[in-house]
PDB file of the backbone (N, CA, C, O) and the ligand in Angstrom, with CONECT records:
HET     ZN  A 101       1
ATOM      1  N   UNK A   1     -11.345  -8.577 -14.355  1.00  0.00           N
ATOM      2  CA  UNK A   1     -10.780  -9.401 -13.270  1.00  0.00           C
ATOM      3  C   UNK A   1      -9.582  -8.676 -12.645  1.00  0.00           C
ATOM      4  O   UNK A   1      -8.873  -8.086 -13.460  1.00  0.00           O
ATOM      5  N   UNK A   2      -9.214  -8.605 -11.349  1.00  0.00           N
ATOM      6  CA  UNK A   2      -8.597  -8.055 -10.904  1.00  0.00           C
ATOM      7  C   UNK A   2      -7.126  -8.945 -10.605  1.00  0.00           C
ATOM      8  O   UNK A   2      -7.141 -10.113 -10.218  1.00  0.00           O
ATOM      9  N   UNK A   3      -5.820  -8.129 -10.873  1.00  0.00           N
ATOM     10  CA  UNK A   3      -4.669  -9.394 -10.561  1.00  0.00           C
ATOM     11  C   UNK A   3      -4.500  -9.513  -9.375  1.00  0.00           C
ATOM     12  O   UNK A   3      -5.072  -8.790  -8.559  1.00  0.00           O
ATOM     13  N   UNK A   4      -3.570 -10.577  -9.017  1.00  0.00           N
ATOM     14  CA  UNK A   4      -3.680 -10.946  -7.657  1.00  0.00           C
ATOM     15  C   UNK A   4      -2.434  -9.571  -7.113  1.00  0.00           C
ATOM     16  O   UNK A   4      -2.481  -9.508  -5.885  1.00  0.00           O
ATOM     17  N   UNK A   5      -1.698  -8.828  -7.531  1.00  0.00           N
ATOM     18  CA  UNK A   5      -0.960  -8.177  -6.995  1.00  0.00           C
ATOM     19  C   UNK A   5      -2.026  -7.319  -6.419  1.00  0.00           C
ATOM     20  O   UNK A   5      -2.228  -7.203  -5.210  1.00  0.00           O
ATOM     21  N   UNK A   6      -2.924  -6.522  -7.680  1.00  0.00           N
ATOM     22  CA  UNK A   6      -4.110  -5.622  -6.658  1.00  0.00           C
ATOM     23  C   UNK A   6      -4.704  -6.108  -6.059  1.00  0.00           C
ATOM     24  O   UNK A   6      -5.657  -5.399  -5.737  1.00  0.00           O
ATOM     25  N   UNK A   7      -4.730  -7.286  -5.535  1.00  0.00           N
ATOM     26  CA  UNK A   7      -5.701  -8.080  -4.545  1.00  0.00           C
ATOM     27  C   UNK A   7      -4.589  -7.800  -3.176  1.00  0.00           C
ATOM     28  O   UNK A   7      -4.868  -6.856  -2.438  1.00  0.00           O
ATOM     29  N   UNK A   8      -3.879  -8.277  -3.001  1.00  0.00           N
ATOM     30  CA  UNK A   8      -2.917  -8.392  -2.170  1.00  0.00           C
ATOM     31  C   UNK A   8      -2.732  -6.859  -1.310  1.00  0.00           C
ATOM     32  O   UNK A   8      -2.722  -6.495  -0.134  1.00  0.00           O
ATOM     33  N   UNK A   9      -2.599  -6.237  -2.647  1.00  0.00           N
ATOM     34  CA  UNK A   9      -2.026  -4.675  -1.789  1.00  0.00           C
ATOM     35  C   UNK A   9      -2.869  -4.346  -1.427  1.00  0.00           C
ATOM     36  O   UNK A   9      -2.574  -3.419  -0.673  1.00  0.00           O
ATOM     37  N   UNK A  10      -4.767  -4.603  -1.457  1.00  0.00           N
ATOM     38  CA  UNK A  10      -6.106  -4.431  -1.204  1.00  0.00           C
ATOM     39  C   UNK A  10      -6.279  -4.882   0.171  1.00  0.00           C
ATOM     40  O   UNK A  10      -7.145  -4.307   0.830  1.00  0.00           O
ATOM     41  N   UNK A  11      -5.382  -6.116   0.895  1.00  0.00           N
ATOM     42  CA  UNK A  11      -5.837  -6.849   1.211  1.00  0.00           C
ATOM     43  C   UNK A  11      -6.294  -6.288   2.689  1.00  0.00           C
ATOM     44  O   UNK A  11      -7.461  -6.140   3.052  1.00  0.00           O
ATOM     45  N   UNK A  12      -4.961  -5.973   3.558  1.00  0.00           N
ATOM     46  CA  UNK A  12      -5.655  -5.096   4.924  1.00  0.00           C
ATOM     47  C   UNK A  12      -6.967  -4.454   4.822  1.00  0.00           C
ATOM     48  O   UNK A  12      -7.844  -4.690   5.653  1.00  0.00           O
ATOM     49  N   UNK A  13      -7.156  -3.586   3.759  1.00  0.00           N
ATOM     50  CA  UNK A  13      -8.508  -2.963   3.419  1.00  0.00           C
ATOM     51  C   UNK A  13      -9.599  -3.403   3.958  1.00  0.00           C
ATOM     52  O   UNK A  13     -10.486  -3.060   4.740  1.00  0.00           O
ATOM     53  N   UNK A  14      -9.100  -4.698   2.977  1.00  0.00           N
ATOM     54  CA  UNK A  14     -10.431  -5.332   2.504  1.00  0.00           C
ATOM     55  C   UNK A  14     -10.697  -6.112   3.790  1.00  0.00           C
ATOM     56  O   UNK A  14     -11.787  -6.684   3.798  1.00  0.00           O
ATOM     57  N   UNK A  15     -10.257  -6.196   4.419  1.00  0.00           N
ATOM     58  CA  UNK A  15      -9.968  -7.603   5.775  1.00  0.00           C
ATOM     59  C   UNK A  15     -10.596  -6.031   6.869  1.00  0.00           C
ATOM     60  O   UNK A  15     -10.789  -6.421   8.020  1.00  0.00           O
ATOM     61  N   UNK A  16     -10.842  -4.820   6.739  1.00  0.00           N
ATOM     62  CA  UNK A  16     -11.066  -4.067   7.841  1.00  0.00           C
ATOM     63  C   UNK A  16     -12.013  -3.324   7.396  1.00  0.00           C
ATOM     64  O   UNK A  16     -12.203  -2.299   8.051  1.00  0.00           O
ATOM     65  N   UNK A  17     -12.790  -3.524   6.343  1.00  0.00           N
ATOM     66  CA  UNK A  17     -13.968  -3.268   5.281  1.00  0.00           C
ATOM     67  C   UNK A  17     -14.063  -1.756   5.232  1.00  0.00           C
ATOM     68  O   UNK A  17     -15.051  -1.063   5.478  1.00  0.00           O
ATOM     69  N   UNK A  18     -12.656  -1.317   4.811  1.00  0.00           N
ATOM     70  CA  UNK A  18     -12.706  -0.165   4.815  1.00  0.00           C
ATOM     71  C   UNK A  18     -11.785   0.088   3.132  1.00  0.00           C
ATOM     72  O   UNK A  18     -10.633   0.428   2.863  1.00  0.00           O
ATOM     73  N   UNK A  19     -13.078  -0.310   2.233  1.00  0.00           N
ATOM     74  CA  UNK A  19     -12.728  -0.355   0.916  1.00  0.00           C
ATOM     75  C   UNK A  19     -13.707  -0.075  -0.124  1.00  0.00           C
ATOM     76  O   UNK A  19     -14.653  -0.392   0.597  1.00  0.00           O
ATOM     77  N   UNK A  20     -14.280   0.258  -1.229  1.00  0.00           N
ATOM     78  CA  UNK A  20     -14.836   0.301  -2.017  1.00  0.00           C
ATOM     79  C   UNK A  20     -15.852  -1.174  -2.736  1.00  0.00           C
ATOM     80  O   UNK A  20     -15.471  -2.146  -3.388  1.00  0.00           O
ATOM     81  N   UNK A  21     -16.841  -0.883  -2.392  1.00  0.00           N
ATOM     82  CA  UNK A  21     -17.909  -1.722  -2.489  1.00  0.00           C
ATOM     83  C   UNK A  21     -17.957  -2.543  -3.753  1.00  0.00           C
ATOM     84  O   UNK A  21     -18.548  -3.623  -3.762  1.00  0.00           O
ATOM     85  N   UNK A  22     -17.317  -2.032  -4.886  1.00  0.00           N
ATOM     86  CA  UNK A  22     -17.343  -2.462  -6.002  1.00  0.00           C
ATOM     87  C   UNK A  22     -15.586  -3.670  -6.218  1.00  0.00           C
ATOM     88  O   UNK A  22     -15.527  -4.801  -6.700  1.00  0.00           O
ATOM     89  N   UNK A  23     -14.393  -2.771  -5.615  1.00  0.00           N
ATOM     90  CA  UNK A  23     -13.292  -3.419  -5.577  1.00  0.00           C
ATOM     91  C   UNK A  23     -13.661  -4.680  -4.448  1.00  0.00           C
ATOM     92  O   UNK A  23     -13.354  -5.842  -4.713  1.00  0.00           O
ATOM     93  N   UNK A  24     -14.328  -4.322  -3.209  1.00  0.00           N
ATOM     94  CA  UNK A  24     -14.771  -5.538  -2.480  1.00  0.00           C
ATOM     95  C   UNK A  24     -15.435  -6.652  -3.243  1.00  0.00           C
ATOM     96  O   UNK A  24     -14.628  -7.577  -3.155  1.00  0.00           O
ATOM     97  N   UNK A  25     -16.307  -7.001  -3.835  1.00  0.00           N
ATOM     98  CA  UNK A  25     -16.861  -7.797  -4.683  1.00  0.00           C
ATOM     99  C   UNK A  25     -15.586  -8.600  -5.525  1.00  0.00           C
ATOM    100  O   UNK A  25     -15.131  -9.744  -5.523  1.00  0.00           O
ATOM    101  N   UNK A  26     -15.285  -7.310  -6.248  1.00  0.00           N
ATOM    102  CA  UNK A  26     -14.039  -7.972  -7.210  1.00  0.00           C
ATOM    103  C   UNK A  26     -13.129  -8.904  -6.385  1.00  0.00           C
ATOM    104  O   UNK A  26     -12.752 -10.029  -6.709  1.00  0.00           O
ATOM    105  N   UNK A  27     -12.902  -8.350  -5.469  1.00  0.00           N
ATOM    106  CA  UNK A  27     -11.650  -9.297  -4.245  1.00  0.00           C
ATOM    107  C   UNK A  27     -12.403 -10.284  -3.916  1.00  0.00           C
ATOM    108  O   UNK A  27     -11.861 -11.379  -4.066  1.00  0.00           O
ATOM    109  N   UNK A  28     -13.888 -10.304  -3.359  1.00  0.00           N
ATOM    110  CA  UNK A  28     -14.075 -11.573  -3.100  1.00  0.00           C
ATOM    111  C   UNK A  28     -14.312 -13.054  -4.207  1.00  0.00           C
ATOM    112  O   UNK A  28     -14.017 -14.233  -4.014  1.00  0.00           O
ATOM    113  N   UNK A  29     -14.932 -12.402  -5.327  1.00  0.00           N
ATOM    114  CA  UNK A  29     -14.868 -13.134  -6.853  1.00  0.00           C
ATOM    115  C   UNK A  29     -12.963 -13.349  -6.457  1.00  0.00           C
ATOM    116  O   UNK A  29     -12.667 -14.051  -5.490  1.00  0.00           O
ATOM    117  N   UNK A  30     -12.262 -12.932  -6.982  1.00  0.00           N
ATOM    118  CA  UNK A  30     -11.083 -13.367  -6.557  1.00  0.00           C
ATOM    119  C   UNK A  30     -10.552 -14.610  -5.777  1.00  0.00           C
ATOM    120  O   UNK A  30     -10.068 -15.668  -6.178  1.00  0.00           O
ATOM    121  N   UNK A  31     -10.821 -14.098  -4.453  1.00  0.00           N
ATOM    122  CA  UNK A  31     -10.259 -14.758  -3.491  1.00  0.00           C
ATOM    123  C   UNK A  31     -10.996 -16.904  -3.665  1.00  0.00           C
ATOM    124  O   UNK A  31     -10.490 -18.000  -3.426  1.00  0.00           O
ATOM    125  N   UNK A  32     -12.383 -16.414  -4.204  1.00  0.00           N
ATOM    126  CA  UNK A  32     -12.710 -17.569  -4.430  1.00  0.00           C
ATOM    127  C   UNK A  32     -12.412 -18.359  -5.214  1.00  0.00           C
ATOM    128  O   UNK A  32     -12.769 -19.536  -5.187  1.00  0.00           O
ATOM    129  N   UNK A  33     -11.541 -17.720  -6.239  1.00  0.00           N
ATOM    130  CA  UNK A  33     -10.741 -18.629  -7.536  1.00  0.00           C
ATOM    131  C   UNK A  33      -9.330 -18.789  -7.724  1.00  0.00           C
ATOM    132  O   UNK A  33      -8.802 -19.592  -8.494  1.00  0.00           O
ATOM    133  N   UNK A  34      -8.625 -17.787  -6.799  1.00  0.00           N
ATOM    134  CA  UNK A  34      -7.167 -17.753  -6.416  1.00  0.00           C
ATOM    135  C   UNK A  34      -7.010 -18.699  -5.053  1.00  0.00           C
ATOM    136  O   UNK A  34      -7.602 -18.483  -3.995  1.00  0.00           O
ATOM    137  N   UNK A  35      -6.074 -19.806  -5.311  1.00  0.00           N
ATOM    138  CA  UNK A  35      -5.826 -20.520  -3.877  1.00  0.00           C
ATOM    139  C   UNK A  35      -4.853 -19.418  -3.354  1.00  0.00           C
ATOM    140  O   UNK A  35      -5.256 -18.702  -2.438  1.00  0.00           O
ATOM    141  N   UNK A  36      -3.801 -19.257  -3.784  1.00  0.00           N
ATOM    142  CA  UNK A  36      -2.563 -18.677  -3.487  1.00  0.00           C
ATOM    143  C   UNK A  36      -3.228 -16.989  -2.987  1.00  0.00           C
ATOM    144  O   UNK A  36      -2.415 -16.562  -2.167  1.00  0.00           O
ATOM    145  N   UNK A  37      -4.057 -16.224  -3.134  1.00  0.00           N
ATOM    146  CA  UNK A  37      -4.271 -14.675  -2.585  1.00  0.00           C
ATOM    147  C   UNK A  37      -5.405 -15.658  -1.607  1.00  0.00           C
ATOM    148  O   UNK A  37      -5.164 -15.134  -0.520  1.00  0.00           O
ATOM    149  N   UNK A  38      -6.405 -16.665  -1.315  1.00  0.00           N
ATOM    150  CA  UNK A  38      -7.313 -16.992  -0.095  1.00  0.00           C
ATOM    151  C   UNK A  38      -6.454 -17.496   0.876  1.00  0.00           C
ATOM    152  O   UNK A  38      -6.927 -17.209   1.975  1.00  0.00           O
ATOM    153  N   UNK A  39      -4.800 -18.476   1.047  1.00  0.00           N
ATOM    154  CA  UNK A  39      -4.149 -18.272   2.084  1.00  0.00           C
ATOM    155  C   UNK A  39      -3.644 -17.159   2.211  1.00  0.00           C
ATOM    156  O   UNK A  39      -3.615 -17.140   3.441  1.00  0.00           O
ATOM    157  N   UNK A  40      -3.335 -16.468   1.993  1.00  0.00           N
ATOM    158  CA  UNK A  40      -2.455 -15.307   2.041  1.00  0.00           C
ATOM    159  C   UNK A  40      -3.816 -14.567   3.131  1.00  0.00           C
ATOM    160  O   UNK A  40      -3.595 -14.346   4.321  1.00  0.00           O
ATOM    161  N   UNK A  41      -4.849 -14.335   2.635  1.00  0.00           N
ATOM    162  CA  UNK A  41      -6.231 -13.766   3.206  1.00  0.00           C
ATOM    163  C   UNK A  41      -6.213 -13.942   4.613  1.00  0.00           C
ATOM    164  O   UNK A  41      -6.187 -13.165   5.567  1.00  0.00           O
ATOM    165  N   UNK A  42      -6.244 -15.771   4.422  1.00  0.00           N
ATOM    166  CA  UNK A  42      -6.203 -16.335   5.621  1.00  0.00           C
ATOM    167  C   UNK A  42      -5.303 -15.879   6.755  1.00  0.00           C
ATOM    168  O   UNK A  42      -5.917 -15.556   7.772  1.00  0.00           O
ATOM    169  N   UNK A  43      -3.855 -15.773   6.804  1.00  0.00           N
ATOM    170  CA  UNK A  43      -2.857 -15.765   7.461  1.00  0.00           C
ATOM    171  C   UNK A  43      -3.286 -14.403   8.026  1.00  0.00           C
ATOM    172  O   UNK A  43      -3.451 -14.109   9.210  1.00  0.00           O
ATOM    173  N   UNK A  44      -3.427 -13.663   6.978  1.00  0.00           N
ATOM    174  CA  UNK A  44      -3.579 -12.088   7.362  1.00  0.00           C
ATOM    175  C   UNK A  44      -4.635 -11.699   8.434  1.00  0.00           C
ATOM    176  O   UNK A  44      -4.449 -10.885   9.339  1.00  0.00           O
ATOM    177  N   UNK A  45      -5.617 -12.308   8.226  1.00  0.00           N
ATOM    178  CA  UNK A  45      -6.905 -12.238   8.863  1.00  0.00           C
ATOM    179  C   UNK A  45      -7.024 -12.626  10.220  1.00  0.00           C
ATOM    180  O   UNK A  45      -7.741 -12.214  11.131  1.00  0.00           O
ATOM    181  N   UNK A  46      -6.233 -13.437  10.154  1.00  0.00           N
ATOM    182  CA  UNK A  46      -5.752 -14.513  11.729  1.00  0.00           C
ATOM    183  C   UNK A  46      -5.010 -13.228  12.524  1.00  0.00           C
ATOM    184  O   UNK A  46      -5.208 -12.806  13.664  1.00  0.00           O
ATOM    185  N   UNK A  47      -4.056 -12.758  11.456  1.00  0.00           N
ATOM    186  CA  UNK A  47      -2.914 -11.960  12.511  1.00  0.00           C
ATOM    187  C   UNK A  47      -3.534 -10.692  13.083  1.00  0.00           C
ATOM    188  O   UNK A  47      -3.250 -10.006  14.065  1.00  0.00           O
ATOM    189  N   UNK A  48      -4.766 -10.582  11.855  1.00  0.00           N
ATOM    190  CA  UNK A  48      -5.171  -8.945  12.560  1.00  0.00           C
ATOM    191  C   UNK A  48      -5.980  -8.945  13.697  1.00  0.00           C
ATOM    192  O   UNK A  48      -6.080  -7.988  14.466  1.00  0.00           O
ATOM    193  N   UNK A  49      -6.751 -10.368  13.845  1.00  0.00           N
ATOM    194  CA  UNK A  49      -8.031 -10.999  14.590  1.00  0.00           C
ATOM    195  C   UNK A  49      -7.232 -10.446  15.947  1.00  0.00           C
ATOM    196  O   UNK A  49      -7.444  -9.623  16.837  1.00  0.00           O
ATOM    197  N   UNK A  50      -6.115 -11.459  15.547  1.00  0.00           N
ATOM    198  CA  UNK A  50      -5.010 -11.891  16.871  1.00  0.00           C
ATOM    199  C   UNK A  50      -4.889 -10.071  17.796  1.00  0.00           C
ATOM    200  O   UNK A  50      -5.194  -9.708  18.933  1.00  0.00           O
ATOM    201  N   UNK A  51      -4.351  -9.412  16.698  1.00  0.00           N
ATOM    202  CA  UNK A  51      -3.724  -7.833  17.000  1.00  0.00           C
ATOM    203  C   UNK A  51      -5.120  -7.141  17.464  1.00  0.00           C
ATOM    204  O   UNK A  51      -4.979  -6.330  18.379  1.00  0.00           O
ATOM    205  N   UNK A  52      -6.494  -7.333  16.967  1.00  0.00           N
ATOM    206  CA  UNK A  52      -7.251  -6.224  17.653  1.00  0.00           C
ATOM    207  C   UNK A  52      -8.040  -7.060  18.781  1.00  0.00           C
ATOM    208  O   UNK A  52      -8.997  -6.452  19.261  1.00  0.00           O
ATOM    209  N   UNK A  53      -7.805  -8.333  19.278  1.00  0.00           N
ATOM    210  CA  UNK A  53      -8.515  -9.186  20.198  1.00  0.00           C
ATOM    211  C   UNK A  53      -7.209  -8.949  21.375  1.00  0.00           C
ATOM    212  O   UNK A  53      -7.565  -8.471  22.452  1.00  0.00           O
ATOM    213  N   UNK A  54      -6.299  -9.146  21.264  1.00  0.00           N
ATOM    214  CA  UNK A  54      -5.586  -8.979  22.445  1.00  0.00           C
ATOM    215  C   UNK A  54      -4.851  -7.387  22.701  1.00  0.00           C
ATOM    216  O   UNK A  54      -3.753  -7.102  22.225  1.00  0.00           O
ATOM    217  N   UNK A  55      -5.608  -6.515  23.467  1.00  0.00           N
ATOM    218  CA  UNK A  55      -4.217  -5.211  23.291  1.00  0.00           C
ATOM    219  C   UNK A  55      -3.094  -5.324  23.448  1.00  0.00           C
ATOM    220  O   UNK A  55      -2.204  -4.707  22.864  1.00  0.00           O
ATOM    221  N   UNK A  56      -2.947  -6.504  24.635  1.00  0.00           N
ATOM    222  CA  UNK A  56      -1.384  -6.721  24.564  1.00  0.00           C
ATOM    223  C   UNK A  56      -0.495  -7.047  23.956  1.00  0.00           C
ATOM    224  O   UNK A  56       0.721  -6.874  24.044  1.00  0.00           O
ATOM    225  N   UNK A  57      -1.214  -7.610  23.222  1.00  0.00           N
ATOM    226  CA  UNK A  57      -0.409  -7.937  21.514  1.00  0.00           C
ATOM    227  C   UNK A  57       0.598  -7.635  21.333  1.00  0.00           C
ATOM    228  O   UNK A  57       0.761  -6.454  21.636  1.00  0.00           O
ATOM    229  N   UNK A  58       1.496  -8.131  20.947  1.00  0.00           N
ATOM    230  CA  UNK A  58       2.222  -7.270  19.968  1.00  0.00           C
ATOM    231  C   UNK A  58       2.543  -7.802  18.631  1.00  0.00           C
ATOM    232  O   UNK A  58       3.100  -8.882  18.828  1.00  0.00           O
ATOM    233  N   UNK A  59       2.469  -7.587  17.476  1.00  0.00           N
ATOM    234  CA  UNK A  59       2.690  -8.579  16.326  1.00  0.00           C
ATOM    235  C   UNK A  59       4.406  -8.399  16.271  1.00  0.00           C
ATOM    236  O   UNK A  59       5.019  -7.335  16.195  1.00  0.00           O
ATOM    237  N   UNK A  60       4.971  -9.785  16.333  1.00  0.00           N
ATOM    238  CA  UNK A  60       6.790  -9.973  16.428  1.00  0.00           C
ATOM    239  C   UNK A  60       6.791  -8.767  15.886  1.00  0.00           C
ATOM    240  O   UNK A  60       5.755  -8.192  15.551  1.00  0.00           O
ATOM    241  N   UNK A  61       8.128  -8.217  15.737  1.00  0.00           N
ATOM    242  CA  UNK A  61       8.615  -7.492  15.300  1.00  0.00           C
ATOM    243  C   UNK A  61       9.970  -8.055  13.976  1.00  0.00           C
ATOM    244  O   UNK A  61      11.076  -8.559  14.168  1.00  0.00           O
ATOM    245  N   UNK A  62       9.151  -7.634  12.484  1.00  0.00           N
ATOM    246  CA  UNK A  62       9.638  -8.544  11.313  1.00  0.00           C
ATOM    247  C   UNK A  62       8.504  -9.162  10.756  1.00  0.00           C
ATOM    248  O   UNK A  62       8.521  -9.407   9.550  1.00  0.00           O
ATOM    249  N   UNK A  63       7.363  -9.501  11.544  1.00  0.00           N
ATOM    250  CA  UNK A  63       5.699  -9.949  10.928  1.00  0.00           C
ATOM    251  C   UNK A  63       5.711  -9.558   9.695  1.00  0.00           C
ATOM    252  O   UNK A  63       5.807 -10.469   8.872  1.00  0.00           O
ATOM    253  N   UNK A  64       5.625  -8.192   9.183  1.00  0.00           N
ATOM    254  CA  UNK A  64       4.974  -7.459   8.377  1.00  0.00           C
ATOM    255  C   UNK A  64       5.988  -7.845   7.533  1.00  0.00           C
ATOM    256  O   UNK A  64       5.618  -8.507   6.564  1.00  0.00           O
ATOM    257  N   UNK A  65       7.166  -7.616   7.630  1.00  0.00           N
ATOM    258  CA  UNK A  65       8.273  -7.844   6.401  1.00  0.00           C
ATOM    259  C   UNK A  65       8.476  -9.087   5.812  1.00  0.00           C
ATOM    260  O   UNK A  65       8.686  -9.293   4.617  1.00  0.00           O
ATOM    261  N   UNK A  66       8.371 -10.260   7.094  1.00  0.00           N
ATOM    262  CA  UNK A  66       8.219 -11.743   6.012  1.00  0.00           C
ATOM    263  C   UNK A  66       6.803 -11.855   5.160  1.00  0.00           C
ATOM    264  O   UNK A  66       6.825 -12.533   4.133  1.00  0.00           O
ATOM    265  N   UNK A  67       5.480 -11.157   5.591  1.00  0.00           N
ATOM    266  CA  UNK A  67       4.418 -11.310   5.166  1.00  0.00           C
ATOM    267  C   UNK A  67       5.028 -10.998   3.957  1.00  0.00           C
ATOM    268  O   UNK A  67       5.512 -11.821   3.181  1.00  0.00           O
ATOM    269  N   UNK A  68       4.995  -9.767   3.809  1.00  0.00           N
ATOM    270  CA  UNK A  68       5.995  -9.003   2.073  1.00  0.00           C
ATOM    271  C   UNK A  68       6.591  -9.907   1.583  1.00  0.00           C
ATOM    272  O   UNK A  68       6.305 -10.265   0.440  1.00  0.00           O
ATOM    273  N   UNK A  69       7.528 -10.492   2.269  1.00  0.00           N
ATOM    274  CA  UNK A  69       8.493 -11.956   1.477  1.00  0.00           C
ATOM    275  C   UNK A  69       7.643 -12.958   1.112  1.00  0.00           C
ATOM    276  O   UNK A  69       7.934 -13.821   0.285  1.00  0.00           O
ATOM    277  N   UNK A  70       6.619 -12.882   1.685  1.00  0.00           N
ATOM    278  CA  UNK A  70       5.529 -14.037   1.176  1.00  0.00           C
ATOM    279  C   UNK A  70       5.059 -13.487   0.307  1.00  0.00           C
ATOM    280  O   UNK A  70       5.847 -13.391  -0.634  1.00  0.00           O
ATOM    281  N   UNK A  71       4.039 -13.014   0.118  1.00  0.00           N
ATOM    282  CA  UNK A  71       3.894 -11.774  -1.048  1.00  0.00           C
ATOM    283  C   UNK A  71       4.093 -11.896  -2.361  1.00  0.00           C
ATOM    284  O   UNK A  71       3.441 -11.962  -3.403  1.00  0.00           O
ATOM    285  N   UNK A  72       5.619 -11.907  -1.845  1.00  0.00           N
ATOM    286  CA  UNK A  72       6.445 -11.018  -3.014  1.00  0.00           C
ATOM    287  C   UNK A  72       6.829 -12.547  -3.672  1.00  0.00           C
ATOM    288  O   UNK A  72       6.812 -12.778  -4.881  1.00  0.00           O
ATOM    289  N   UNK A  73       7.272 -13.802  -2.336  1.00  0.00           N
ATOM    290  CA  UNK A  73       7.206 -15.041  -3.392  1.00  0.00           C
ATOM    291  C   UNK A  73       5.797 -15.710  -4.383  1.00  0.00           C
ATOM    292  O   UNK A  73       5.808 -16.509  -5.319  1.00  0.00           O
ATOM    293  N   UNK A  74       4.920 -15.156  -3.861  1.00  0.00           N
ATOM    294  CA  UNK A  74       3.719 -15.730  -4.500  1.00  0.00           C
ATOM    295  C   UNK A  74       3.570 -14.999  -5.690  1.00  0.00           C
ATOM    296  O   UNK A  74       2.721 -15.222  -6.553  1.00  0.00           O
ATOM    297  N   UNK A  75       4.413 -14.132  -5.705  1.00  0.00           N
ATOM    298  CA  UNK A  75       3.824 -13.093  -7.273  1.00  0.00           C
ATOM    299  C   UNK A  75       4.620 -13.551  -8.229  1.00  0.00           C
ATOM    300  O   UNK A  75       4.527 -13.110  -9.374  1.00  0.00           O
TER     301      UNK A  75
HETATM  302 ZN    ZN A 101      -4.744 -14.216  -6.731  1.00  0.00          ZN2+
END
């Protein structure tokens, strides 16, 4: 079973399926039994949707660092 910290630091990866077929599986077994790493999934997934659907985008600036503070409180 994989911990949720290697899930987490997996997670962009895994959200841009540019990961290992075998750790993918493991993350999704995961994600289906962890509430706390499937929001985290969630939020992430939204923001990247958001970042490669609009070019104009810009994700705030500080996004990435409270995500970490989230993160880092869930661990
Ligand atoms: Zn977890």
């Amino acid at each position: 079973m994989v911990s949720c910290e290697h899930v987490l630091n997996n997670l962009s990866n895994f959200i841009d399926a540019d990961i290992d077929p075998a750790l993918r599986a493991e993350i999704e077994t995961h994600l289906k039994t962890c509430r706390r790493c499937s929001v985290l999934h969630d939020s992430l997934r939204k923001v990247l949707i958001i970042a490669s659907d609009e070019r104009t985008f810009e994700i705030p600036s500080g996004y990435s660092e409270r995500l970490h503070d989230v993160i880092d409180e869930h661990l």
